[in-house]
PDB file with one MODEL, atoms N, CA, C and O in Angstrom:
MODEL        1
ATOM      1  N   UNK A   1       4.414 170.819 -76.922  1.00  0.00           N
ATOM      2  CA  UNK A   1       4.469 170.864 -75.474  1.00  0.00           C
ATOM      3  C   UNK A   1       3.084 170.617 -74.865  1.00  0.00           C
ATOM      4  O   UNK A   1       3.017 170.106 -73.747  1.00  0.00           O
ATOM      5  N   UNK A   2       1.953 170.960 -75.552  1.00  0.00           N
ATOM      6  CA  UNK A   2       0.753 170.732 -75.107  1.00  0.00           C
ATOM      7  C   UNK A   2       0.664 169.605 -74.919  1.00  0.00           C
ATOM      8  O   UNK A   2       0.612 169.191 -73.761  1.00  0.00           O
ATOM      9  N   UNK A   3       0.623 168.822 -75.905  1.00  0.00           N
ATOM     10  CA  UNK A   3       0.158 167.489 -76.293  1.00  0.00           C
ATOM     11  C   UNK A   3       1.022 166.184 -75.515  1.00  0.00           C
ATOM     12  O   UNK A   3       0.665 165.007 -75.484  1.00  0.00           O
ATOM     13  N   UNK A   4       2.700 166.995 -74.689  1.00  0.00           N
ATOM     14  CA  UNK A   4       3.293 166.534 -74.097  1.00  0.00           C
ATOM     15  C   UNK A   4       1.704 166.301 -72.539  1.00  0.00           C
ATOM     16  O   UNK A   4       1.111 165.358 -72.015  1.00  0.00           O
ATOM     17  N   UNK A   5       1.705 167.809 -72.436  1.00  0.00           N
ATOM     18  CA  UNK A   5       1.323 167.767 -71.061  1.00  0.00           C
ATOM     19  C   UNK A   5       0.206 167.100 -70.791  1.00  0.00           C
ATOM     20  O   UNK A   5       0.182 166.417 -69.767  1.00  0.00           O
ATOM     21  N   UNK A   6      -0.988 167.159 -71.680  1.00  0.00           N
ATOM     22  CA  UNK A   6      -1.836 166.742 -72.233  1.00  0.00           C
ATOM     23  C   UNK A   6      -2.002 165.089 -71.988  1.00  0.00           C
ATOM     24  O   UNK A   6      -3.086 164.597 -71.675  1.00  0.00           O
ATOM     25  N   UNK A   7      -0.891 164.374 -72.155  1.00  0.00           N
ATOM     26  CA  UNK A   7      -0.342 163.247 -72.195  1.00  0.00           C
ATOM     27  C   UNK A   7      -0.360 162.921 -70.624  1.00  0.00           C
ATOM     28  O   UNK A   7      -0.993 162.143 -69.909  1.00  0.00           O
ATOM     29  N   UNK A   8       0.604 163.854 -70.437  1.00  0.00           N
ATOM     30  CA  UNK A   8       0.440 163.327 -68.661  1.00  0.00           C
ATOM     31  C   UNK A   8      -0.105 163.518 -67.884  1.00  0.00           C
ATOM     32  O   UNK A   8       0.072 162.989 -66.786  1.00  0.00           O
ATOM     33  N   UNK A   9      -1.128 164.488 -68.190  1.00  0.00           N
ATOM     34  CA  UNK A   9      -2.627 164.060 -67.441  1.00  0.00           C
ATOM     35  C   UNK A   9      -3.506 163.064 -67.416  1.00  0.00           C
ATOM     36  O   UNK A   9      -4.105 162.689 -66.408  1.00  0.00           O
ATOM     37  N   UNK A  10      -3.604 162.636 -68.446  1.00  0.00           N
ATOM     38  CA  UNK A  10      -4.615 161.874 -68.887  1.00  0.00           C
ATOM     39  C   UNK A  10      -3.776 160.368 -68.191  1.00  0.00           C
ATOM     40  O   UNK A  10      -4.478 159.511 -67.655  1.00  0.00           O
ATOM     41  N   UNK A  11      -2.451 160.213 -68.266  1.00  0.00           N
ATOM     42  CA  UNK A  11      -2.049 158.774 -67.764  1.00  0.00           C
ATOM     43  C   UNK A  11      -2.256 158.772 -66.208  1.00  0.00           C
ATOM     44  O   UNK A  11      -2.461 157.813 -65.465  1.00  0.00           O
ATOM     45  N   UNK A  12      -2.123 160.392 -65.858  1.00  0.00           N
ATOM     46  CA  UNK A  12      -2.312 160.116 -64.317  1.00  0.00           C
ATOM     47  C   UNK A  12      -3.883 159.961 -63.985  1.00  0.00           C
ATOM     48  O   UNK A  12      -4.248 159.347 -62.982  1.00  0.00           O
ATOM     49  N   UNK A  13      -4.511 160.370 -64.608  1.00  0.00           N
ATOM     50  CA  UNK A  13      -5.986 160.064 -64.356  1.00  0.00           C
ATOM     51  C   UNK A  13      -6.234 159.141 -64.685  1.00  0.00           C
ATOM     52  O   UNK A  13      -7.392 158.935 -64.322  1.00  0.00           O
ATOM     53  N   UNK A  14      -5.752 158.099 -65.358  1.00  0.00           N
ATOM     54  CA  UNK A  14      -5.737 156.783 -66.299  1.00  0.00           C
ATOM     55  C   UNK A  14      -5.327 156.032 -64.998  1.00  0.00           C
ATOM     56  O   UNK A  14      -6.290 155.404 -64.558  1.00  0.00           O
ATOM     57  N   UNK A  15      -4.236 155.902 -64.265  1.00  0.00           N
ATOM     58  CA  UNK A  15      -3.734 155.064 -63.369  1.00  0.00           C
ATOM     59  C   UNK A  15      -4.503 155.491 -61.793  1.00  0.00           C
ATOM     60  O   UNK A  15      -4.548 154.632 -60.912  1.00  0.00           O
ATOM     61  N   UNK A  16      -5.092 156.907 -61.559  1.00  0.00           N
ATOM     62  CA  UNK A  16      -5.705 156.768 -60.335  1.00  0.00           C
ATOM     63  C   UNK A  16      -7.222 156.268 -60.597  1.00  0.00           C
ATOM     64  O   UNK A  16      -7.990 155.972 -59.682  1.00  0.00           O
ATOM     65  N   UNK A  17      -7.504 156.221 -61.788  1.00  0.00           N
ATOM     66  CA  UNK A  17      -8.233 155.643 -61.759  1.00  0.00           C
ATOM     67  C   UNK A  17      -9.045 153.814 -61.594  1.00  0.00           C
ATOM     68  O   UNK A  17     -10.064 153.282 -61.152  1.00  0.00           O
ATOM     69  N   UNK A  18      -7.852 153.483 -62.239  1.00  0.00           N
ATOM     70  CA  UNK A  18      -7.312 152.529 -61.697  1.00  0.00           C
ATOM     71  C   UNK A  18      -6.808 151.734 -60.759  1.00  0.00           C
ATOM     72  O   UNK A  18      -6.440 150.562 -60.843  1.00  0.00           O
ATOM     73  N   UNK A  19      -6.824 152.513 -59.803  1.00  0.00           N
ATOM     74  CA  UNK A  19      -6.085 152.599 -58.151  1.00  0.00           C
ATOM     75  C   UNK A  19      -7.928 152.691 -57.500  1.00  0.00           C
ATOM     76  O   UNK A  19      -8.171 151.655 -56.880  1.00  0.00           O
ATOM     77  N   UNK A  20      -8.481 153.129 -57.514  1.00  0.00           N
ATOM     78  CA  UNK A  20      -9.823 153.287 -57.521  1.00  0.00           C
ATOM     79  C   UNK A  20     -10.261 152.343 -57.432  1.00  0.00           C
ATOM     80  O   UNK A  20     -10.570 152.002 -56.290  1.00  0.00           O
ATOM     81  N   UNK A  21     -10.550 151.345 -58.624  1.00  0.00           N
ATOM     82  CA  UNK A  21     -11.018 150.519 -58.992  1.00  0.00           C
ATOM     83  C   UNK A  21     -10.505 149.168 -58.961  1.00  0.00           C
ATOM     84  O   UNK A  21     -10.953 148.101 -59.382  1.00  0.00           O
ATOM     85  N   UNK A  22      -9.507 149.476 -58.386  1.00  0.00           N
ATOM     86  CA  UNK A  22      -8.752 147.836 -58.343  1.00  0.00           C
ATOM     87  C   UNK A  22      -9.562 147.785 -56.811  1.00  0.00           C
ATOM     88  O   UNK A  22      -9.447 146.571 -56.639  1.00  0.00           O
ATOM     89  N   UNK A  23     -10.277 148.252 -55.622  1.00  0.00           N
ATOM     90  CA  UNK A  23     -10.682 147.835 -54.793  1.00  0.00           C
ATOM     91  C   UNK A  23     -12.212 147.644 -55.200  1.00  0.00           C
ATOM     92  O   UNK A  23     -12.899 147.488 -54.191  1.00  0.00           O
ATOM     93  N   UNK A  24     -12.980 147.609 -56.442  1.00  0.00           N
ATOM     94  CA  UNK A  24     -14.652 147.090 -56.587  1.00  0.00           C
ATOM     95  C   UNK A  24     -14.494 145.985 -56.747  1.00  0.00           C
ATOM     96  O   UNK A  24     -13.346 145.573 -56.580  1.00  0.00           O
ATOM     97  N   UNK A  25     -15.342 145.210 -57.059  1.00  0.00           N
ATOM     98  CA  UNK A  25     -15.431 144.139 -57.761  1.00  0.00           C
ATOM     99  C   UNK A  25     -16.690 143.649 -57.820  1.00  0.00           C
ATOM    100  O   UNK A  25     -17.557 143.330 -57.007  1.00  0.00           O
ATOM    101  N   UNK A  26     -16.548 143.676 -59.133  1.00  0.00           N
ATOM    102  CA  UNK A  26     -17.832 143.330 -59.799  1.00  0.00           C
ATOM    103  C   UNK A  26     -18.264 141.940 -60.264  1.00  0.00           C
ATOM    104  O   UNK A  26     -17.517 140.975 -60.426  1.00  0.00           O
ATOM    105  N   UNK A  27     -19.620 141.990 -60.459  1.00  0.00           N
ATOM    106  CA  UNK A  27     -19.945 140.228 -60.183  1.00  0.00           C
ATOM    107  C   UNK A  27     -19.480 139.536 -61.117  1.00  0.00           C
ATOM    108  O   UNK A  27     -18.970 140.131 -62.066  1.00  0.00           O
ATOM    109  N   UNK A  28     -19.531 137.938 -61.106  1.00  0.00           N
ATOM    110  CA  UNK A  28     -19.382 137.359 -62.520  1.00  0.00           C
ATOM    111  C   UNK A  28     -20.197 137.968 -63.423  1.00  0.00           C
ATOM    112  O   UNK A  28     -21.190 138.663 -63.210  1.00  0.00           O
ATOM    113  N   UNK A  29     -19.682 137.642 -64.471  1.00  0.00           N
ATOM    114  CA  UNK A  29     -20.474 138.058 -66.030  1.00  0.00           C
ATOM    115  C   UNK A  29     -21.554 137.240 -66.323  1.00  0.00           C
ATOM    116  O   UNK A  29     -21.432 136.020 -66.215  1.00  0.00           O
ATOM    117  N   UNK A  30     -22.440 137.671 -66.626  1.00  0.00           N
ATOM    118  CA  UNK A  30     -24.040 136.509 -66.822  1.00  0.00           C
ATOM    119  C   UNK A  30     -23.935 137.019 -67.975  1.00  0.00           C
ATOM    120  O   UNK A  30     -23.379 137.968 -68.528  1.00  0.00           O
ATOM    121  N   UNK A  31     -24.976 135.690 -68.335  1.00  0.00           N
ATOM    122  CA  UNK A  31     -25.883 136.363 -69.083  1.00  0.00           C
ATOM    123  C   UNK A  31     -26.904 137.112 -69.568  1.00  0.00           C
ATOM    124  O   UNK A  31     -27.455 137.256 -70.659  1.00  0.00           O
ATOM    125  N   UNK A  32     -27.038 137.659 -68.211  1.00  0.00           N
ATOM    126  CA  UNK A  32     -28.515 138.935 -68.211  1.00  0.00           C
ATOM    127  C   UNK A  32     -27.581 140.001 -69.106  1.00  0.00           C
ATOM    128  O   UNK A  32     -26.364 140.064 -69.283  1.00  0.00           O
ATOM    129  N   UNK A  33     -28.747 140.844 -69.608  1.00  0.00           N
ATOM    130  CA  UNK A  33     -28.364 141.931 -70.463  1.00  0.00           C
ATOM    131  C   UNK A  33     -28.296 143.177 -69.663  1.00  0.00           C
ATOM    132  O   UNK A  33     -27.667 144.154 -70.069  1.00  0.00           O
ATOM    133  N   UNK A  34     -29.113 143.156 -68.212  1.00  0.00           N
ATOM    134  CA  UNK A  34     -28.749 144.298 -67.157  1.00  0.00           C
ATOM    135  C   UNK A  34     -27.262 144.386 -67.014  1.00  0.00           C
ATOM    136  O   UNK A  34     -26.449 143.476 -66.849  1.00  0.00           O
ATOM    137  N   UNK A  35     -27.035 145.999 -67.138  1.00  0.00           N
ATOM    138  CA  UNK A  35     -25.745 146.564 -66.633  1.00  0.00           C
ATOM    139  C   UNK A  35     -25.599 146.666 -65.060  1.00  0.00           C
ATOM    140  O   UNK A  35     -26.595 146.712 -64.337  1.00  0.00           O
ATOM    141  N   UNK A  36     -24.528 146.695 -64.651  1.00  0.00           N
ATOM    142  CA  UNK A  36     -23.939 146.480 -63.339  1.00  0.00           C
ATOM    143  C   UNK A  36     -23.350 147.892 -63.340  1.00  0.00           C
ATOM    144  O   UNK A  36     -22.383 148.339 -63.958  1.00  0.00           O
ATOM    145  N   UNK A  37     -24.420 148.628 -62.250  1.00  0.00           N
ATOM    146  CA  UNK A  37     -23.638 150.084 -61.848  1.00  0.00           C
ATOM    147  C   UNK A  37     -23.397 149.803 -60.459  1.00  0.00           C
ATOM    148  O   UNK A  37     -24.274 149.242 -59.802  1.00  0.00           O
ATOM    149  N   UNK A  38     -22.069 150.204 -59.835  1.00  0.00           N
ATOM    150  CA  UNK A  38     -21.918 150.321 -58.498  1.00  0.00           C
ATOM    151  C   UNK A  38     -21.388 151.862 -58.097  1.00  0.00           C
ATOM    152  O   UNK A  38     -20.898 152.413 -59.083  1.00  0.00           O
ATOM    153  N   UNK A  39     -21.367 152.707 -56.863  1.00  0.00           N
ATOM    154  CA  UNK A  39     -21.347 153.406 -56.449  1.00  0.00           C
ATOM    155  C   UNK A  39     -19.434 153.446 -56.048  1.00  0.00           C
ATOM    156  O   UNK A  39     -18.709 152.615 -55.499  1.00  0.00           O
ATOM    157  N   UNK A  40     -19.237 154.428 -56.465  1.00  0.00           N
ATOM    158  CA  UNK A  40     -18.079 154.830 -55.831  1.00  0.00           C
ATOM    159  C   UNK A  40     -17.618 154.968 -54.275  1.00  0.00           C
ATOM    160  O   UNK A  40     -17.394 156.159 -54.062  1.00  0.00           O
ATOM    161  N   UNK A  41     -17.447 154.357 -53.374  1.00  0.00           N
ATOM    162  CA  UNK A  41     -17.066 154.753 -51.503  1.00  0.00           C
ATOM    163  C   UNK A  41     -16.276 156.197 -51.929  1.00  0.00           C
ATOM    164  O   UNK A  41     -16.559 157.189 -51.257  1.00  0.00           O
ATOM    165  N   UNK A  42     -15.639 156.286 -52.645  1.00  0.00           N
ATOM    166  CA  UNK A  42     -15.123 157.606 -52.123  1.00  0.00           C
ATOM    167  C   UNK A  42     -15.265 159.208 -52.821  1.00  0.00           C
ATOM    168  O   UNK A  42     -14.762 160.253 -52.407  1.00  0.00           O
ATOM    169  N   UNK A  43     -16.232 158.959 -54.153  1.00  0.00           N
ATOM    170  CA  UNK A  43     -16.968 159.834 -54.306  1.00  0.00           C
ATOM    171  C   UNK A  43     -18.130 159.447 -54.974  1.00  0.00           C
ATOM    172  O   UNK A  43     -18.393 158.454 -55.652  1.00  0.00           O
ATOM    173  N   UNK A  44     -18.919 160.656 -54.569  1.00  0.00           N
ATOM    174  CA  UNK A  44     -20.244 160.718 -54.378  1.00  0.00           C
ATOM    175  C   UNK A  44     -20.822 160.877 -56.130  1.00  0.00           C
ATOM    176  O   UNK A  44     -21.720 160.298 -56.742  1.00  0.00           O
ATOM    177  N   UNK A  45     -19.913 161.852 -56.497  1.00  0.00           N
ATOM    178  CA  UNK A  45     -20.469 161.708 -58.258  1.00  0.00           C
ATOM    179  C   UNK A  45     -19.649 160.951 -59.286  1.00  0.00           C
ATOM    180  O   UNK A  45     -19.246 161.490 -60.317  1.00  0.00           O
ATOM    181  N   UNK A  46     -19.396 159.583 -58.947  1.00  0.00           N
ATOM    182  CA  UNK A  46     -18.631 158.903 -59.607  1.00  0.00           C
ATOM    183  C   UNK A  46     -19.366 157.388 -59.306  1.00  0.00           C
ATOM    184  O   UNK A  46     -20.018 157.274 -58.268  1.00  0.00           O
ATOM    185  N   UNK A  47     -19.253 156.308 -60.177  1.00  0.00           N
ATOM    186  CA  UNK A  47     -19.450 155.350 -60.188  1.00  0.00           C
ATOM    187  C   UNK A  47     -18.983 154.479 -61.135  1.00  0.00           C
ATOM    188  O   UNK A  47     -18.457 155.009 -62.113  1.00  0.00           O
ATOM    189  N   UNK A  48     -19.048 152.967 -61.101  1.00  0.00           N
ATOM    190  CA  UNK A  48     -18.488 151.781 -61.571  1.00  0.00           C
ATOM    191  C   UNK A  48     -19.389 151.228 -62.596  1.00  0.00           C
ATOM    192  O   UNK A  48     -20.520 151.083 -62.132  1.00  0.00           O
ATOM    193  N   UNK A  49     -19.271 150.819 -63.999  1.00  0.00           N
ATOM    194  CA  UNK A  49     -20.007 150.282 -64.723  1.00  0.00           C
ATOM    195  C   UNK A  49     -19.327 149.109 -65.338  1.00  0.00           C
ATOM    196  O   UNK A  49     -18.463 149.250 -66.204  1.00  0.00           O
ATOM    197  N   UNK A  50     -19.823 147.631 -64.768  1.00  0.00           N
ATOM    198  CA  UNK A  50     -19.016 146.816 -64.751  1.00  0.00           C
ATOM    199  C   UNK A  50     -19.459 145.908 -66.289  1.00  0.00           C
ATOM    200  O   UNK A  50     -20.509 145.374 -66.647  1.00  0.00           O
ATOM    201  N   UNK A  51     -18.327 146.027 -66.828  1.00  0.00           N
ATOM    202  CA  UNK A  51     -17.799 145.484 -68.579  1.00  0.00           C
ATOM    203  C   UNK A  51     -17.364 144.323 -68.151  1.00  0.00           C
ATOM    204  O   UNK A  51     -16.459 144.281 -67.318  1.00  0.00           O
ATOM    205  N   UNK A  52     -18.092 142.893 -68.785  1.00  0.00           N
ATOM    206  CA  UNK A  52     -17.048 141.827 -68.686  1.00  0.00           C
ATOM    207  C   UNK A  52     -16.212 141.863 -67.511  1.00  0.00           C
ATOM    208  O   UNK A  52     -15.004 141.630 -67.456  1.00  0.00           O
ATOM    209  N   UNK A  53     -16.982 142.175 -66.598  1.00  0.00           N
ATOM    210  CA  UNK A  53     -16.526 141.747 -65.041  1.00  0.00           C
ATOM    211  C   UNK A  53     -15.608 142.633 -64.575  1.00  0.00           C
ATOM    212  O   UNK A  53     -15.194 142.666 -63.416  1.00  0.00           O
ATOM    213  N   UNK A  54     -15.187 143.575 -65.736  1.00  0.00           N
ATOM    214  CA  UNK A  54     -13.999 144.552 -64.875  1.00  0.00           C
ATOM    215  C   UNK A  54     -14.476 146.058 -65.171  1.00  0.00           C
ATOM    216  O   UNK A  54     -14.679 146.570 -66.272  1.00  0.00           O
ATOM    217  N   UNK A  55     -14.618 146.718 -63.696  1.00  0.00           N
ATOM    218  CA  UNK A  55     -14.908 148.094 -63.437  1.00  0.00           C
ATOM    219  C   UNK A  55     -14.443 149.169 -63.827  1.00  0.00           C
ATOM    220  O   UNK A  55     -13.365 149.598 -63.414  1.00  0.00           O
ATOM    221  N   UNK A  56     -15.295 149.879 -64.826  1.00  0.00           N
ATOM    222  CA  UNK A  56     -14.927 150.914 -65.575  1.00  0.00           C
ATOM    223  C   UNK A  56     -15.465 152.241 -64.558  1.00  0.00           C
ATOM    224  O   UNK A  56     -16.562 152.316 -64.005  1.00  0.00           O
ATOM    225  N   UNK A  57     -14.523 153.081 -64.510  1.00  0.00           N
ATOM    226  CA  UNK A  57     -14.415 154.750 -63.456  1.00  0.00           C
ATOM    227  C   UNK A  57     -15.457 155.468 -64.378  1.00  0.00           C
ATOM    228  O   UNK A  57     -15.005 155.607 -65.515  1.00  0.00           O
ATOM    229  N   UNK A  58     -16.386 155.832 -64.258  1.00  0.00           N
ATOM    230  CA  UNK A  58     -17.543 156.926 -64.344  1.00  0.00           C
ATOM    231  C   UNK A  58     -17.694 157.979 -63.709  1.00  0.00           C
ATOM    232  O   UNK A  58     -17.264 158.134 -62.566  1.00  0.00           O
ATOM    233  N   UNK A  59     -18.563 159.170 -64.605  1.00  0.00           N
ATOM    234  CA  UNK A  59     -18.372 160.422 -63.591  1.00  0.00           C
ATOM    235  C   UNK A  59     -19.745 160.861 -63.771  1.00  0.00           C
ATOM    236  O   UNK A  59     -20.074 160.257 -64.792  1.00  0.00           O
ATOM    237  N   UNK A  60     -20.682 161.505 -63.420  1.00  0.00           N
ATOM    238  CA  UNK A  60     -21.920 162.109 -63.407  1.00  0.00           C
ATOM    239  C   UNK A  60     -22.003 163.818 -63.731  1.00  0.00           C
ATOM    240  O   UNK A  60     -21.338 164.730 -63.239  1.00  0.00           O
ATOM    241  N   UNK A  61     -22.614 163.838 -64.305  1.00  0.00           N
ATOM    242  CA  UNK A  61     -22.573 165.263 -65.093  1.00  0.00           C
ATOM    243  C   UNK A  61     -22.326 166.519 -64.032  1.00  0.00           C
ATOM    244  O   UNK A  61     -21.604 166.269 -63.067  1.00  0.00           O
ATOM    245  N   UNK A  62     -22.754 167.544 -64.125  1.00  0.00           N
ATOM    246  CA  UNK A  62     -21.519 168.574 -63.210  1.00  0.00           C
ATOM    247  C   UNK A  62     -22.810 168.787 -62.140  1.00  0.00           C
ATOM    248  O   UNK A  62     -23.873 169.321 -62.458  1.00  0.00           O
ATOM    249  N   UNK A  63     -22.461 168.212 -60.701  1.00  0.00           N
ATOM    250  CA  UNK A  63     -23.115 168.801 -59.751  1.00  0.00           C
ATOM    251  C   UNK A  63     -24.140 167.601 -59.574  1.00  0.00           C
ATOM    252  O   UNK A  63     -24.908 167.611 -58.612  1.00  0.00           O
ATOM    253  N   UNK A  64     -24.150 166.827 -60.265  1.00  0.00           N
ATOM    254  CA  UNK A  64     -25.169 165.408 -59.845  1.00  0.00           C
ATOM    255  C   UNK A  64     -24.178 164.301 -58.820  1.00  0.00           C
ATOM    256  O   UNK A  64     -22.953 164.280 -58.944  1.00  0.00           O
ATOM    257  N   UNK A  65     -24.839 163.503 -57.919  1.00  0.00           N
ATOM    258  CA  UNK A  65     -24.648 162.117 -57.545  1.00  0.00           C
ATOM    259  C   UNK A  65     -25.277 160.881 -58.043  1.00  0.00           C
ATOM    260  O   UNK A  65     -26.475 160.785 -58.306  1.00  0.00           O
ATOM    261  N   UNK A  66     -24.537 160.085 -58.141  1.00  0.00           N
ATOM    262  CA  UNK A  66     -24.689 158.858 -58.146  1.00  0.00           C
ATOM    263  C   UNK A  66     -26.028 158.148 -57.138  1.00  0.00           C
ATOM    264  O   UNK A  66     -25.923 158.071 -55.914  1.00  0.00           O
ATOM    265  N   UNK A  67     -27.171 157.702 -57.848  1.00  0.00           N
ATOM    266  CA  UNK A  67     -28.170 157.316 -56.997  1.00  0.00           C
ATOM    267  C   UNK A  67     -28.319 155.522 -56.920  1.00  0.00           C
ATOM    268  O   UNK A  67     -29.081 154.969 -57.712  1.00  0.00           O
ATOM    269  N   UNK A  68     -27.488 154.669 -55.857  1.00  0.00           N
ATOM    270  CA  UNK A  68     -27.238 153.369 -56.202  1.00  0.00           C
ATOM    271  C   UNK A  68     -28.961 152.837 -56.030  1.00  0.00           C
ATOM    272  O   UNK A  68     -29.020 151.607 -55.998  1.00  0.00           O
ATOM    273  N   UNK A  69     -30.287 153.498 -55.922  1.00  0.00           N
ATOM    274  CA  UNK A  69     -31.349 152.866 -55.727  1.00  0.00           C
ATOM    275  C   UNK A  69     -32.098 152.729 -57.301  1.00  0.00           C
ATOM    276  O   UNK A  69     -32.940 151.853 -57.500  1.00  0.00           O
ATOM    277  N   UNK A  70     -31.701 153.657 -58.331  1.00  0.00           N
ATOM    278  CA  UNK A  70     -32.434 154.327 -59.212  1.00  0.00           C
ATOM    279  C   UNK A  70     -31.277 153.685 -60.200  1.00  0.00           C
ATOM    280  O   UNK A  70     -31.511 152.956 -61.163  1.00  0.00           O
ATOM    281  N   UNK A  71     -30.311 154.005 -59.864  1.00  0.00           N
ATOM    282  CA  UNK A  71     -28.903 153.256 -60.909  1.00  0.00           C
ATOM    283  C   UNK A  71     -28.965 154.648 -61.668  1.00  0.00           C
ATOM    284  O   UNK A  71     -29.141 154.450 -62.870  1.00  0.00           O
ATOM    285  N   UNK A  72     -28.874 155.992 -61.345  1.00  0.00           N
ATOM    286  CA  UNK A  72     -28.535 157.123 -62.533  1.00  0.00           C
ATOM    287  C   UNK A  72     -27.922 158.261 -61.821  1.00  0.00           C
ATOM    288  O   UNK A  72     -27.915 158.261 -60.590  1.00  0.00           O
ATOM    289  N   UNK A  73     -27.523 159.010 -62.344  1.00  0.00           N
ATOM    290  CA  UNK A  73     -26.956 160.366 -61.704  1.00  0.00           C
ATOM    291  C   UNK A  73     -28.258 160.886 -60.931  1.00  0.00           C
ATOM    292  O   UNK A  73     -29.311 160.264 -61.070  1.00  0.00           O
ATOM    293  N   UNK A  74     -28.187 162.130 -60.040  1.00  0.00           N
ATOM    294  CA  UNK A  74     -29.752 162.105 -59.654  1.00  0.00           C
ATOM    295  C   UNK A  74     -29.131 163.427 -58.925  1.00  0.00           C
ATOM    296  O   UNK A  74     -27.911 163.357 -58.770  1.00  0.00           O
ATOM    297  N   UNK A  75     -29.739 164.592 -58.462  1.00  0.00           N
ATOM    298  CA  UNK A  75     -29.594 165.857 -57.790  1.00  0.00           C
ATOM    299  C   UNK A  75     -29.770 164.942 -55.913  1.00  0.00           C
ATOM    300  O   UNK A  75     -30.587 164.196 -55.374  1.00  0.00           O
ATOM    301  N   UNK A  76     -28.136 165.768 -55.441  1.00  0.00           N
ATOM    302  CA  UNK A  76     -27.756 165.178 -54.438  1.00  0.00           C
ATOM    303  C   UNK A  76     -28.736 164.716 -53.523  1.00  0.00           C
ATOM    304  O   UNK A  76     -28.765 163.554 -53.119  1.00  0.00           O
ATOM    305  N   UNK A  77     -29.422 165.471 -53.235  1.00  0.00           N
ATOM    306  CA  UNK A  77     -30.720 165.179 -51.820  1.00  0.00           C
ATOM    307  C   UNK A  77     -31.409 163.919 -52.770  1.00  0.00           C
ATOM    308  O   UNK A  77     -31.367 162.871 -52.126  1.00  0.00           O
ATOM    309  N   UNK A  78     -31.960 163.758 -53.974  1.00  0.00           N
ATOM    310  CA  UNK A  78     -32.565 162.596 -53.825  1.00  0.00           C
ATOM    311  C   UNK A  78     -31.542 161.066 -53.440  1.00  0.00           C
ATOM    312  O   UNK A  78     -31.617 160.150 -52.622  1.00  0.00           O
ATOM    313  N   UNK A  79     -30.496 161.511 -54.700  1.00  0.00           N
ATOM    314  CA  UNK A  79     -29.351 159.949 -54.165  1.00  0.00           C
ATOM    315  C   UNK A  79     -28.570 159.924 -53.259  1.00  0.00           C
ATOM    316  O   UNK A  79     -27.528 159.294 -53.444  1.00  0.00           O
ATOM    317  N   UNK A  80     -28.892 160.896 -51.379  1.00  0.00           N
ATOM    318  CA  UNK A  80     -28.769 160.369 -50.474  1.00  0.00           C
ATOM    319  C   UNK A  80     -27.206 160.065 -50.421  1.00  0.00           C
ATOM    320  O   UNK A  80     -26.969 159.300 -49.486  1.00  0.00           O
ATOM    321  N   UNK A  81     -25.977 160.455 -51.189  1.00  0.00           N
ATOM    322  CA  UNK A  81     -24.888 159.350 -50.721  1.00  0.00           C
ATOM    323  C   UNK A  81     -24.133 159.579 -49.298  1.00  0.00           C
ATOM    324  O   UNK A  81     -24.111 160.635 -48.665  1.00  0.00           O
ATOM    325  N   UNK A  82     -23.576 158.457 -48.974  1.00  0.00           N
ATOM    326  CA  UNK A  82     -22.728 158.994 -47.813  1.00  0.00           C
ATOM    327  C   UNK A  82     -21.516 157.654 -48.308  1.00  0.00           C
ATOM    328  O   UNK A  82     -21.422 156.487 -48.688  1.00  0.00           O
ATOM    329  N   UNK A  83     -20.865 158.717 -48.002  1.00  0.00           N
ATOM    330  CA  UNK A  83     -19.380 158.292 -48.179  1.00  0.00           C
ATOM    331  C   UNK A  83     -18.510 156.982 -47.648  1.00  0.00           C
ATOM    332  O   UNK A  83     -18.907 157.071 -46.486  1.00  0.00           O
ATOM    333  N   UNK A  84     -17.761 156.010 -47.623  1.00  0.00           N
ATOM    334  CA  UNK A  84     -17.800 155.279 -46.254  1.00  0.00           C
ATOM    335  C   UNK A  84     -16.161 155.654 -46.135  1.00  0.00           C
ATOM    336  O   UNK A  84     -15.518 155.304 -45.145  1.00  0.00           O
TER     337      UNK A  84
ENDMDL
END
């Protein structure tokens, strides 16, 4: 029964996450070896790390934001976010 429930968490977090991310979009794929982080609009400790052009859901360790100037998790007052 665990492993039932277990199950259906993870697909629902699997598909909103997804729901998320079907509105980024991330650049073509180069050939630079820089990673592509983008900022989440609708939360502040979450962000996009774009694989072969398609946006993977990220989360920042407990109580950090996302700093889109620095590209890292960062204690809220320095990465500034505001929501849109």
């Amino acid at each position: 029964m665990k492993i039932l429930i277990s199950s259906i968490i993870f697909v629902i977090i699997a598909i909103t996450s997804f729901a998320y991310s079907a509105n980024i979009k991330c650049p073509e794929v180069s050939e630079s070896s820089e990673a592509v982080l983008l900022p989440n609009p609708k939360n502040c400790s979450q962000y996009y790390h774009c694989d072969a052009g398609e946006p993977i859901l990220k989360e920042c360790p407990h109580k950090l934001h996302f700093n889109p100037k620095l590209l890292v998790c960062d204690f809220p007052n320095r990465a500034k976010c505001k929501l849109q």
